[in-house]
DSSP file (Angstrom, degrees, kcal/mol; ACC not computed):
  #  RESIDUE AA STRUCTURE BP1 BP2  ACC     N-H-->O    O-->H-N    N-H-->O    O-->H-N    TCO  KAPPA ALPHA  PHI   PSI    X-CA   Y-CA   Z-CA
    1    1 A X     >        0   0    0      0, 0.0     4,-2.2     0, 0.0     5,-0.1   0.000 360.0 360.0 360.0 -33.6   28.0  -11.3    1.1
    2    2 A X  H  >  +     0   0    0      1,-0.2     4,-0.6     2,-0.2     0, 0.0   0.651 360.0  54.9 -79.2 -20.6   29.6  -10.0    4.1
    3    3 A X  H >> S+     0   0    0      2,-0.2     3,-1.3     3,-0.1     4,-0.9   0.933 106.6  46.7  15.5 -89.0   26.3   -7.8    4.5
    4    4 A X  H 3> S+     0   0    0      1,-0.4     4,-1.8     2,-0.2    -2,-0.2   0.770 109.2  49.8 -73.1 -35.6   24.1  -10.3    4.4
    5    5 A X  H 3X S+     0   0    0     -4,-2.2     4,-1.8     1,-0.2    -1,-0.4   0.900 112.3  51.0 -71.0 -25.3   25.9  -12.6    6.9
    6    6 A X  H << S+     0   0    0     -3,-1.3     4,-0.3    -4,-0.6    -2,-0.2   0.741 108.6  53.2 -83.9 -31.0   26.2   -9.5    9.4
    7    7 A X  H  < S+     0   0    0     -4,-0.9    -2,-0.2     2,-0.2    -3,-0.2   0.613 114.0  48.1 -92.3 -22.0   22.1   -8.9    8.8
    8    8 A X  H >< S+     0   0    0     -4,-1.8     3,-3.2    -5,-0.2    -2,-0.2   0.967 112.2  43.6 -35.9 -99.4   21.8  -12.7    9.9
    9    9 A X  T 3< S+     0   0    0     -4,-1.8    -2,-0.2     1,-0.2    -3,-0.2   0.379 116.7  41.5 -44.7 -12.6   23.7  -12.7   12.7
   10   10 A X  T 3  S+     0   0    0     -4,-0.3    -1,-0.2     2,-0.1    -3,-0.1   0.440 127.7  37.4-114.0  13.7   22.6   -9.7   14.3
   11   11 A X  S <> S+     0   0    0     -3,-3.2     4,-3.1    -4,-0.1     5,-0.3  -0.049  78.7 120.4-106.7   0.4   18.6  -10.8   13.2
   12   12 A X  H  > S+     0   0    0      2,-0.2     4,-2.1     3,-0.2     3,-0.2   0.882  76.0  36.1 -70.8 -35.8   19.2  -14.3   13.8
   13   13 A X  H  > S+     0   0    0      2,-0.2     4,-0.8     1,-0.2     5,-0.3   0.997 123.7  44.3 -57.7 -69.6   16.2  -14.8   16.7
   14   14 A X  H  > S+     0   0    0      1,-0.2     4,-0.9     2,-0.2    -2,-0.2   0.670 111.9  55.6 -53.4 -15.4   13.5  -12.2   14.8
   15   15 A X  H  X S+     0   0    0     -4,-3.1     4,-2.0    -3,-0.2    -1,-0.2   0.914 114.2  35.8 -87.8 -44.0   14.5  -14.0   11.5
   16   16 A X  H  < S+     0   0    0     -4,-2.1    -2,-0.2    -5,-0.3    -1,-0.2   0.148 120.4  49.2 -95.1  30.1   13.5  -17.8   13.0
   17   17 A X  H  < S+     0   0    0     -4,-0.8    -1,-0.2     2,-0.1     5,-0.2   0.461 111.6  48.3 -98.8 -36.9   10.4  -16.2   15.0
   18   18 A X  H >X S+     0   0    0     -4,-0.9     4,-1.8    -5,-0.3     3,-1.6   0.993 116.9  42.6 -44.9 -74.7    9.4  -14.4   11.5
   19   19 A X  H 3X S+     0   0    0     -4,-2.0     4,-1.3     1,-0.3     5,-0.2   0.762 114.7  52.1 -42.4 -44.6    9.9  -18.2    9.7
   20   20 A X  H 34 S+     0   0    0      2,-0.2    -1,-0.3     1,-0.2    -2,-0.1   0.067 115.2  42.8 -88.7  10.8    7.8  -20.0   12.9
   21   21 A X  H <> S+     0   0    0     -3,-1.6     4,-0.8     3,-0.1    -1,-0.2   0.513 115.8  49.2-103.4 -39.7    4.9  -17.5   12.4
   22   22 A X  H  X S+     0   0    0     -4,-1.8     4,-1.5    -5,-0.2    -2,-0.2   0.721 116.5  35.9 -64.0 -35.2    4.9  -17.7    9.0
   23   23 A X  H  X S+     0   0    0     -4,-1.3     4,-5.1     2,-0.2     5,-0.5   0.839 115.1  53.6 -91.6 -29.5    5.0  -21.4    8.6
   24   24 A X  H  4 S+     0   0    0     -5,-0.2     4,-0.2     2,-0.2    -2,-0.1   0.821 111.0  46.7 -65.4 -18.2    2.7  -22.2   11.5
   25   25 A X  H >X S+     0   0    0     -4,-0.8     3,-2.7     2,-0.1     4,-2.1   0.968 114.7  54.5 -66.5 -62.3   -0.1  -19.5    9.9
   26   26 A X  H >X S+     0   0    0     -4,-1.5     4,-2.5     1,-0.3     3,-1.0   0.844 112.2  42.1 -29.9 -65.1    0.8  -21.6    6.3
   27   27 A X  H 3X S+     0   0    0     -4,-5.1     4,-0.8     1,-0.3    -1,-0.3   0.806 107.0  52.5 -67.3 -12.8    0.0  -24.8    7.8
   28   28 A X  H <4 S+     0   0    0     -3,-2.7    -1,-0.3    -5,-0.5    -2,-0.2   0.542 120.6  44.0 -96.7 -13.0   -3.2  -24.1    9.8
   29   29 A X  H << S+     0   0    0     -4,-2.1    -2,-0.2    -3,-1.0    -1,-0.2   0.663 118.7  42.0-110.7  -5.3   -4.4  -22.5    5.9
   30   30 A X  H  < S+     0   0    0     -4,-2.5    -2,-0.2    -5,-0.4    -3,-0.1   0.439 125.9  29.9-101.3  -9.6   -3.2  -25.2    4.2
   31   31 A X  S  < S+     0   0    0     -4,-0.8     2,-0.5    -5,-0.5    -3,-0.2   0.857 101.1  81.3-109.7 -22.3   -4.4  -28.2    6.6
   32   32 A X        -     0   0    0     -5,-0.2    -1,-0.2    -4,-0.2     5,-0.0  -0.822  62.2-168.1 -91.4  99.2   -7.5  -26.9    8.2
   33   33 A X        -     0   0    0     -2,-0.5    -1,-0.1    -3,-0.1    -2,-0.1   0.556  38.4-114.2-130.2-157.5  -10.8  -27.0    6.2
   34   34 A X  S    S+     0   0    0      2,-0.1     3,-0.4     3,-0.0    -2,-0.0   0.491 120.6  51.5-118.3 -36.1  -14.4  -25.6    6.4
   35   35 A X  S    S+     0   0    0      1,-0.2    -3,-0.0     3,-0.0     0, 0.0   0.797  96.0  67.0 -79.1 -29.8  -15.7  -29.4    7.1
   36   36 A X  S    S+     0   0    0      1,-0.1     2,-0.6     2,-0.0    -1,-0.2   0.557  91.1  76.2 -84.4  -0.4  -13.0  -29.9    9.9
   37   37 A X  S    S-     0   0    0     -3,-0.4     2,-0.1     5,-0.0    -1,-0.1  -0.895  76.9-145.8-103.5  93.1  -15.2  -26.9   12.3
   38   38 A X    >   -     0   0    0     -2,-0.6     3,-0.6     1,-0.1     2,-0.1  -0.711  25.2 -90.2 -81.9 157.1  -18.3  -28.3   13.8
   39   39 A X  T 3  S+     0   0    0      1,-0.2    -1,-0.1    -2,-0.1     0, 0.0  -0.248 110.3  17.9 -64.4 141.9  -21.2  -26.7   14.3
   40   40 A X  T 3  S+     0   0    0      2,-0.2    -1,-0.2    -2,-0.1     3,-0.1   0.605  97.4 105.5  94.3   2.1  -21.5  -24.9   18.1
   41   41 A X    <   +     0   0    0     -3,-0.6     2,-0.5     1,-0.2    -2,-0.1   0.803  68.6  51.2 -99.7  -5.0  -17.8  -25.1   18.2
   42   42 A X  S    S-     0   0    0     -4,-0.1    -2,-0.2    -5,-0.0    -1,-0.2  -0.887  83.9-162.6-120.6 108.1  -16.9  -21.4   17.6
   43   43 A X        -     0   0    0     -2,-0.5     4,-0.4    -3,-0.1    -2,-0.1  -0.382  29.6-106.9 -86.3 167.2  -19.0  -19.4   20.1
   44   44 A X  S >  S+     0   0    0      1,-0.2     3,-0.9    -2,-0.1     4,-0.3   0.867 119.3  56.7 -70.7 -29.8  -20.0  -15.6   20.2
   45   45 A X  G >  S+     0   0    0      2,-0.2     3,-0.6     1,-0.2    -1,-0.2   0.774 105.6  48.9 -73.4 -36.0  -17.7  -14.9   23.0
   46   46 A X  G 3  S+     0   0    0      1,-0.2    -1,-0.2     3,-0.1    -2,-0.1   0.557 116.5  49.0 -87.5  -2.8  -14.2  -16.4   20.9
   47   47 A X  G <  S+     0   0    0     -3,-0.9     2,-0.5    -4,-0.4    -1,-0.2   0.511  83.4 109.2-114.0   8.8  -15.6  -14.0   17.9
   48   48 A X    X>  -     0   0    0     -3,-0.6     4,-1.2    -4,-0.3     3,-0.6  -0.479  69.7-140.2 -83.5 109.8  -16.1  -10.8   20.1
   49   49 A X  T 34 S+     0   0    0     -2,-0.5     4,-0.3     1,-0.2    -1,-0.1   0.247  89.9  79.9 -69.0  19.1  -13.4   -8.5   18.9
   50   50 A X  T 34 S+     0   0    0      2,-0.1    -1,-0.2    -5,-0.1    -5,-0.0   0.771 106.0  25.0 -13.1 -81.6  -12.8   -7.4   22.3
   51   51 A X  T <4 S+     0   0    0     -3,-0.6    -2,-0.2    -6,-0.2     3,-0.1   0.590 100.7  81.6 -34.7 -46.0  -10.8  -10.3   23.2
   52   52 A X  S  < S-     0   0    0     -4,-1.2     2,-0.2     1,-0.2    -2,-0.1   0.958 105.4 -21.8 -71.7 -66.9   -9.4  -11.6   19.9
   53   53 A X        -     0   0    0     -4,-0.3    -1,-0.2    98,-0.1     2,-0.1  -0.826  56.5-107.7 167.5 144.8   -6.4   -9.0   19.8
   54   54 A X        -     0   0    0     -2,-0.2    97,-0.3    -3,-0.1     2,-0.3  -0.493  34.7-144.2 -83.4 172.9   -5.0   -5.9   20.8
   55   55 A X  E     -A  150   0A   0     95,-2.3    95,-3.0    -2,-0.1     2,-0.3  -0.785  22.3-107.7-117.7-173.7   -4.8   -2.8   18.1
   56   56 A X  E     +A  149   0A   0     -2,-0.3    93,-0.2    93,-0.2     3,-0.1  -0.877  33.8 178.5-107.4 121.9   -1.9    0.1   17.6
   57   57 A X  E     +     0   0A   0     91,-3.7     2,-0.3     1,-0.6    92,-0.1   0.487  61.3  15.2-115.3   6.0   -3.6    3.1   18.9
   58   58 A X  E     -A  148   0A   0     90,-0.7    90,-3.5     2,-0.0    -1,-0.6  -0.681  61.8-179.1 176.6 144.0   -0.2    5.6   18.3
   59   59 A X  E     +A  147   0A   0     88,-0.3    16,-2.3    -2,-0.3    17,-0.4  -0.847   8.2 174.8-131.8 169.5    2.9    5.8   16.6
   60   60 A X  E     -A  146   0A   0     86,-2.8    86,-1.2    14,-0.2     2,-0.4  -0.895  25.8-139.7-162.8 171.9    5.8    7.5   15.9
   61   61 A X  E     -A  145   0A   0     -2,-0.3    11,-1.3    84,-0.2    12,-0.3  -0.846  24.7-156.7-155.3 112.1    9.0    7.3   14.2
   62   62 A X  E     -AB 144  71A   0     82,-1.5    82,-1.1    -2,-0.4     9,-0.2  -0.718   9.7-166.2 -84.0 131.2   11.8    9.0   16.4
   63   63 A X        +     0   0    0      7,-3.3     2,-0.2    -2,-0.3    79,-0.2  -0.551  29.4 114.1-103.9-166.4   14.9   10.2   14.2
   64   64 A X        -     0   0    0      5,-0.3    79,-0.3    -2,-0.2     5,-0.2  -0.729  46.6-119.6 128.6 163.7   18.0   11.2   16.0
   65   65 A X        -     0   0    0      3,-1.6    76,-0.2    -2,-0.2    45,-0.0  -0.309  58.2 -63.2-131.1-163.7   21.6   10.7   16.7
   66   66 A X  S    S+     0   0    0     -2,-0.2    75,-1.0     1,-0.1     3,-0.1   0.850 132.3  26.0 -66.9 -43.9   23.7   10.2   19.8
   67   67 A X  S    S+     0   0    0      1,-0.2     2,-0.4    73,-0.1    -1,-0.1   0.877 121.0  40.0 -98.7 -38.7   22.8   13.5   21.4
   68   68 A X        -     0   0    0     73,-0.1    -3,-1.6    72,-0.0     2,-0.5  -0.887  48.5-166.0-117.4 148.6   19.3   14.5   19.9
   69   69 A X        -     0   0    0     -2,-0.4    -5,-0.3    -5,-0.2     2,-0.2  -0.938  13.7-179.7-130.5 110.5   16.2   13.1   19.0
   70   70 A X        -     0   0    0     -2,-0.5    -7,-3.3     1,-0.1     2,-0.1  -0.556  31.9 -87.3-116.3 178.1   14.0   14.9   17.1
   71   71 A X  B     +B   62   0A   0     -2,-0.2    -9,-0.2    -9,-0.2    -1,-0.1  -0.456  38.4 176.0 -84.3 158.5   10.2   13.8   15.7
   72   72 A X        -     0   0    0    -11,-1.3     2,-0.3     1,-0.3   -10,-0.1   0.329  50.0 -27.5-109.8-128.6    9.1   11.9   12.7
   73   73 A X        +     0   0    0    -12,-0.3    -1,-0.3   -11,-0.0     2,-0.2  -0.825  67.6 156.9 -64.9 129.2    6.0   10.5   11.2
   74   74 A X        -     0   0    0     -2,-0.3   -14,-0.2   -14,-0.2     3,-0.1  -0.856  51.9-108.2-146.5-166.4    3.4    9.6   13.9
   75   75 A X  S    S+     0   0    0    -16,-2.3     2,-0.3     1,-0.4   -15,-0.1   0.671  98.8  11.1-111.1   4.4   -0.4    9.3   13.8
   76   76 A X  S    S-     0   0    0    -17,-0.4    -1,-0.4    18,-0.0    16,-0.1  -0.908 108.3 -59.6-156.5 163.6   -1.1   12.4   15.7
   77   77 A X        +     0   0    0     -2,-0.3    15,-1.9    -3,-0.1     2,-0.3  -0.109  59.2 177.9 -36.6 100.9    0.9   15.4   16.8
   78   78 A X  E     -D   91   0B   0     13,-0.2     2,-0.5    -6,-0.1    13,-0.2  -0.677  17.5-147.4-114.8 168.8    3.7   14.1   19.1
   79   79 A X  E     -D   90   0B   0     11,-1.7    11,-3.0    -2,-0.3     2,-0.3  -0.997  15.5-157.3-125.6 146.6    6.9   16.4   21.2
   80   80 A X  E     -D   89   0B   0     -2,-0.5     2,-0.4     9,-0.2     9,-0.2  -0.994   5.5-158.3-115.4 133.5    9.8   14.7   21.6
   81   81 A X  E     -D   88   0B   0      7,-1.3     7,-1.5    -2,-0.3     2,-0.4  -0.833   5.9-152.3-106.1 144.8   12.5   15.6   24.3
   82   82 A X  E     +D   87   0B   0     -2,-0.4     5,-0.3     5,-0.2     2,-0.1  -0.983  18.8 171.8-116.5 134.9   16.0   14.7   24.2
   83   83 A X        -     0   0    0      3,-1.3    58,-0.2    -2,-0.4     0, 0.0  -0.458  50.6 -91.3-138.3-163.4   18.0   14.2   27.3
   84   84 A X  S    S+     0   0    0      1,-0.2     3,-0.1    -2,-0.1   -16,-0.0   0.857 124.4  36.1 -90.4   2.4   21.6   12.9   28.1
   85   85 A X  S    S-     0   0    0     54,-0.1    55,-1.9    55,-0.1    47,-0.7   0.932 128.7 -57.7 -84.3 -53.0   20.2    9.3   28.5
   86   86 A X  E     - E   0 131B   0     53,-0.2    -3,-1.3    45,-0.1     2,-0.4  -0.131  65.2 -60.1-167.0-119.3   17.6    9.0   26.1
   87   87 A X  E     -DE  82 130B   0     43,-1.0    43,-5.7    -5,-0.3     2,-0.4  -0.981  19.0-137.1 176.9 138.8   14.1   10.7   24.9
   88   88 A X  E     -DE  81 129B   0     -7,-1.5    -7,-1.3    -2,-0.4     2,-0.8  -0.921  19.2-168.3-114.9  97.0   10.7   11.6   26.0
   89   89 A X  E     +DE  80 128B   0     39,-1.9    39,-1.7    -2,-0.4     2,-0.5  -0.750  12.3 178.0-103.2 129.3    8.2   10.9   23.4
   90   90 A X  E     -DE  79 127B   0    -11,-3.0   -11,-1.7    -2,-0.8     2,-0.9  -0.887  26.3-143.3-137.9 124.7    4.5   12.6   24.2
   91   91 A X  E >   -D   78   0B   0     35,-1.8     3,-2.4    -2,-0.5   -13,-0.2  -0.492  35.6-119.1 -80.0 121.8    1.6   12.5   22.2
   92   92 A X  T 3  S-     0   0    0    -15,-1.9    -1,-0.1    -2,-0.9     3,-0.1  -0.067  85.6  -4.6 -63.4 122.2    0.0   15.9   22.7
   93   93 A X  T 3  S+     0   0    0     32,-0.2     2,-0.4     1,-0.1    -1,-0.3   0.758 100.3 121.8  81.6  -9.0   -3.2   15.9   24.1
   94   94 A X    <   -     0   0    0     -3,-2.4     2,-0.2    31,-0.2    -1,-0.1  -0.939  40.5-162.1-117.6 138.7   -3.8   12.1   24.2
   95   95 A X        -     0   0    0     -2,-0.4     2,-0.3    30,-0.1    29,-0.2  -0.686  15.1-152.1-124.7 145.6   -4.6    9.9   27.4
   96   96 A X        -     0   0    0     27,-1.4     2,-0.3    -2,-0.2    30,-0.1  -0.976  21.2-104.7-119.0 150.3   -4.1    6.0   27.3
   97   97 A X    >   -     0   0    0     -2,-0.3     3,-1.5     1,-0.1    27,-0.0  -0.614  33.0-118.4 -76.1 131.7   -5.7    3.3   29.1
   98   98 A X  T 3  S+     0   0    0      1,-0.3    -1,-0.1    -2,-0.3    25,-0.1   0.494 115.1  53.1 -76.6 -13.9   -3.6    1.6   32.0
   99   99 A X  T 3  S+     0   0    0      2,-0.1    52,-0.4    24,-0.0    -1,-0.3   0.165  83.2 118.8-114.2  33.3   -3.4   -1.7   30.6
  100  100 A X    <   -     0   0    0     -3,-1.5     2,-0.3    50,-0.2    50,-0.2  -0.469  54.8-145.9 -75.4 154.3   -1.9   -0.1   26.9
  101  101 A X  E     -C  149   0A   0     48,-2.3    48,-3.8    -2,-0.2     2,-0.6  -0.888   2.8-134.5-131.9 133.2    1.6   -1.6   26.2
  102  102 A X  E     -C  148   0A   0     -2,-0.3     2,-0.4    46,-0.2    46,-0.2  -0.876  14.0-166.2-110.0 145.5    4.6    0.5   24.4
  103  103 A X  E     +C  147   0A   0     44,-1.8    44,-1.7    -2,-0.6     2,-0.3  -0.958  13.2 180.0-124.2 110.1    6.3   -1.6   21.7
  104  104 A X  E     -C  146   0A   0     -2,-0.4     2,-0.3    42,-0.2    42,-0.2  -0.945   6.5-172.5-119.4 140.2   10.0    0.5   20.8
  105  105 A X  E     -C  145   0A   0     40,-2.6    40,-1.8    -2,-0.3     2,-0.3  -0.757  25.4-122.0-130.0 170.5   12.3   -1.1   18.1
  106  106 A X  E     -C  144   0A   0     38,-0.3     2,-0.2    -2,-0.3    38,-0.2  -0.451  36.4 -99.6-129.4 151.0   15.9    0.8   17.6
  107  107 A X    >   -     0   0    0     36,-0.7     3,-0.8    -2,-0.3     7,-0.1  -0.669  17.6-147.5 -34.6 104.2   16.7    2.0   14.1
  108  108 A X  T 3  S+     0   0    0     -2,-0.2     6,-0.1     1,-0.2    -1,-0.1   0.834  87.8  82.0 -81.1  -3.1   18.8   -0.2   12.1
  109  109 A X  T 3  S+     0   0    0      3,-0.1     2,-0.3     2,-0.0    -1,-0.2   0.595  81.4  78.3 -52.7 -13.2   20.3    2.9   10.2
  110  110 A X  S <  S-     0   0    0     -3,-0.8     4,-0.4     1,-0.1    -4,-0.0  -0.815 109.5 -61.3 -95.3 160.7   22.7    3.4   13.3
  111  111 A X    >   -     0   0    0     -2,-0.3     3,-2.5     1,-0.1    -1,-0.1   0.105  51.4-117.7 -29.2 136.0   25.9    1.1   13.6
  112  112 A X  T 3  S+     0   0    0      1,-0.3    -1,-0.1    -3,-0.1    -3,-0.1   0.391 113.1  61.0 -38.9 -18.7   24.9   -2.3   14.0
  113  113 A X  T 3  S+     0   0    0      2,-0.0     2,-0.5     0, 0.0    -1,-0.3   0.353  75.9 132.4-120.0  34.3   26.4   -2.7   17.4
  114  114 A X    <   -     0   0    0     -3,-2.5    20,-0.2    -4,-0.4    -4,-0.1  -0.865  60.6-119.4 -80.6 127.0   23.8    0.4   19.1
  115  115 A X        -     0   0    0     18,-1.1    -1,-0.1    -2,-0.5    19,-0.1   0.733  28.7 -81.2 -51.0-175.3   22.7   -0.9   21.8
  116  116 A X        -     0   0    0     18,-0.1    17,-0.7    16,-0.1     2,-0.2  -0.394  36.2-111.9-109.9-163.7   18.8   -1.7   22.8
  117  117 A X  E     -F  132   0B   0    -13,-0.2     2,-0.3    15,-0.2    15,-0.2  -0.884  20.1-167.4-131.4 147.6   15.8    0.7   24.3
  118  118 A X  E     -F  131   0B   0     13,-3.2    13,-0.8    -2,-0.2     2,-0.3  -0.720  24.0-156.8-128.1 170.5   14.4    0.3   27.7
  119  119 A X  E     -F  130   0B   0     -2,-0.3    11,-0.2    11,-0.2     2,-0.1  -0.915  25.8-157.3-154.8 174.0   11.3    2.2   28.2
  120  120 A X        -     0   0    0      9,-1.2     2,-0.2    -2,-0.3     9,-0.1  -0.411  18.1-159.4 179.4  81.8    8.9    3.9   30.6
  121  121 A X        -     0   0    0      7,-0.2     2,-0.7    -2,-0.1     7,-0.2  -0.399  13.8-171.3-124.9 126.3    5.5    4.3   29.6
  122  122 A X  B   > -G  127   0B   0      5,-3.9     5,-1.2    -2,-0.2     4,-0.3  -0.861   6.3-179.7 -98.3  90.2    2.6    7.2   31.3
  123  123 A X  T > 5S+     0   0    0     -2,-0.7     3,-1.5     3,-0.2   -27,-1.4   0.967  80.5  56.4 -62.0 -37.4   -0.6    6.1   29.7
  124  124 A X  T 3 5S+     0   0    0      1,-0.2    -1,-0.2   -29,-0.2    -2,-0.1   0.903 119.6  27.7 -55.6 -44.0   -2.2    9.1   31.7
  125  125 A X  T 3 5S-     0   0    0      2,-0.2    -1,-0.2   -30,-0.1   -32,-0.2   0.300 105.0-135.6 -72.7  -6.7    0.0   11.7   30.3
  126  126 A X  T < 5 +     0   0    0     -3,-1.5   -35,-1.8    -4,-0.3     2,-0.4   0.796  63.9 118.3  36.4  40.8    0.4    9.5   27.0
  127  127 A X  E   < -EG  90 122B   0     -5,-1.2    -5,-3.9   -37,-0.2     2,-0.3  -0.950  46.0-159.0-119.4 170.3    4.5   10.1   26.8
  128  128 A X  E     -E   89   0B   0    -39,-1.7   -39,-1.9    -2,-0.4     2,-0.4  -0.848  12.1-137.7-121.1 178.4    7.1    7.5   27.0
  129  129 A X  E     -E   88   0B   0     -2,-0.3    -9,-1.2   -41,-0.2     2,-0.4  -0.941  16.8-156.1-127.9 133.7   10.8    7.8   28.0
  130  130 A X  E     -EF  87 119B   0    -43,-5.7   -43,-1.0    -2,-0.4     2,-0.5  -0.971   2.6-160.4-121.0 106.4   13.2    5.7   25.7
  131  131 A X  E     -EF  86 118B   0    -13,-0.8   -13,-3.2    -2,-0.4     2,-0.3  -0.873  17.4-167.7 -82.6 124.3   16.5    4.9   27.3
  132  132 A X  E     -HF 140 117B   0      8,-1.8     8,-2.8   -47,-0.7     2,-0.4  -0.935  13.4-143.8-122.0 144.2   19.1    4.0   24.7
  133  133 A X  E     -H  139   0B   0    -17,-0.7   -18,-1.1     6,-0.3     6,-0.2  -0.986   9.4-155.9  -6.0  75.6   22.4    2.5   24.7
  134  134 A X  E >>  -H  138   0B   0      4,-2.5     3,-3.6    -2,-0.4     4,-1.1  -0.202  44.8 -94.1 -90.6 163.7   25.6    3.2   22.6
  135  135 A X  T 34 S+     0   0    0      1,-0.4    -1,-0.1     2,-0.1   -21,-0.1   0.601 127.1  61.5 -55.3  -0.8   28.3    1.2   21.8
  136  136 A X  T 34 S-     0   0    0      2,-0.2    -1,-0.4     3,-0.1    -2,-0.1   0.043 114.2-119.3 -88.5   6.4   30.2    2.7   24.8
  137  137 A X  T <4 S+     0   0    0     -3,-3.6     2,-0.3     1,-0.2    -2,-0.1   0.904  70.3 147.4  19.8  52.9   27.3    1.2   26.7
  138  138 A X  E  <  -H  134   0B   0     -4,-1.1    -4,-2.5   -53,-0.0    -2,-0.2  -0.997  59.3-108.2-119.1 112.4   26.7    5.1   27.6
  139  139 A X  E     +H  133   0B   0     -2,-0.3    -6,-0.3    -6,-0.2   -53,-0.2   0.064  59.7 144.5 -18.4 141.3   23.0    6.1   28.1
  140  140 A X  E     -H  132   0B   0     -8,-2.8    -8,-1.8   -55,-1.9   -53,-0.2  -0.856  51.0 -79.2-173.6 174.2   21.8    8.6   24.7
  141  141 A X        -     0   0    0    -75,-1.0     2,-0.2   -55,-0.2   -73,-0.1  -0.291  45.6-156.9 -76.6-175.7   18.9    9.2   22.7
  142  142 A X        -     0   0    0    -79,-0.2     2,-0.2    -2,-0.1   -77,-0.2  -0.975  21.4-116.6-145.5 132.1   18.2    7.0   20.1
  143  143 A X        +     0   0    0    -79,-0.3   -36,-0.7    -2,-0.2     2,-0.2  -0.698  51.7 165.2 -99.7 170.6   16.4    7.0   17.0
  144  144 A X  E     -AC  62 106A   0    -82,-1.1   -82,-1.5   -38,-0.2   -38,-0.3  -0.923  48.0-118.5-160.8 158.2   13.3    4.5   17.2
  145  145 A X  E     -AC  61 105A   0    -40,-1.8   -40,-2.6    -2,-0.2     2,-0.4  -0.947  41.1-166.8-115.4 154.0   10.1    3.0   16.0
  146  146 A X  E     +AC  60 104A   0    -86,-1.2   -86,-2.8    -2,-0.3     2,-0.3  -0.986   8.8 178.2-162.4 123.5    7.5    3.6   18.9
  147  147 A X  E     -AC  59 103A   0    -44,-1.7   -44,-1.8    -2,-0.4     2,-0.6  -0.936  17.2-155.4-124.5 108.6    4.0    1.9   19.2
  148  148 A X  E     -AC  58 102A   0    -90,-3.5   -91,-3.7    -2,-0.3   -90,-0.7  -0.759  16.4-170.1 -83.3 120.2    1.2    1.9   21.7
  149  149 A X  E     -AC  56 101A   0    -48,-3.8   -48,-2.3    -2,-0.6     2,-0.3  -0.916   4.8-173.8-126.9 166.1   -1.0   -0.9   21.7
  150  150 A X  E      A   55   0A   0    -95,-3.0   -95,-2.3    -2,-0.4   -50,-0.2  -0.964 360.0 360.0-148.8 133.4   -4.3   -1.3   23.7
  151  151 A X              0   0    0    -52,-0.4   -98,-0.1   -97,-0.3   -95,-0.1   0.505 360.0 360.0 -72.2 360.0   -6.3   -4.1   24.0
């Protein structure tokens, strides 16, 4: 029980933004109908998948400890560097477009009170740099889940 209350409290914002995505999808597929859409109202420009949403165009799954950070599963060939702050993850050989976005989430398989990742993203070069944060609130690597998304 003492678990579960710990996985709460240290989830408690990403657990009521999970529930408030979840319900808000539910209600707009349970209340909205096929009759309630007139015609003309949904244009070619609001269905151009350009627009609608960004996609994930690499990832990676950094493992690692307090001093090193070595590579994981990614969707192409990445190097990873480890340094005494943090880690340089670069996707070999791959260029991103300047208005791509890095999305990094922290592990929870290290202690519960390791700190979060600050980041520092080359789409020309394709690497980022992940500064992490231990409970000594002392710069380290980190291990991570690591996204580029591109509209």
């Amino acid at each position: 029980m003492l678990k579960i209350l710990t996985f709460i409290r240290h989830n408690a914002i990403a657990l009521v933004a999970l529930f408030v995505a979840i319900g808000g999808s539910s209600y707009a597929a349970l209340s909205i109908n096929g009759s309630q859409i007139r015609n003309g109202t949904i244009n070619a420009v609001k269905l151009d998948p350009t627009s609608i949403a960004g996609s994930i165009r690499a990832w990676a799954i950094v493992y690692g400890d307090d001093f090193k950070a070595t590579a994981g599963p990614a969707s192409s060939r990445i190097r990873v560097r480890s340094f005494a702050t943090g880690e340089t993850i670069t996707w070999v050989n791959r260029h991103f477009a300047q208005d791509c976005l890095p999305m990094a989430t922290p592990f929870a398989a290290v202690p519960a009170n390791y700190g979060s990742v600050a980041s520092q993203f080359d789409a020309a070069h394709g690497s980022l740099t992940l500064f992490g944060f231990g409970p000594d609130k002392v710069g380290r690597p980190q291990p991570a889940y690591v996204a580029i998304v591109c509209p």
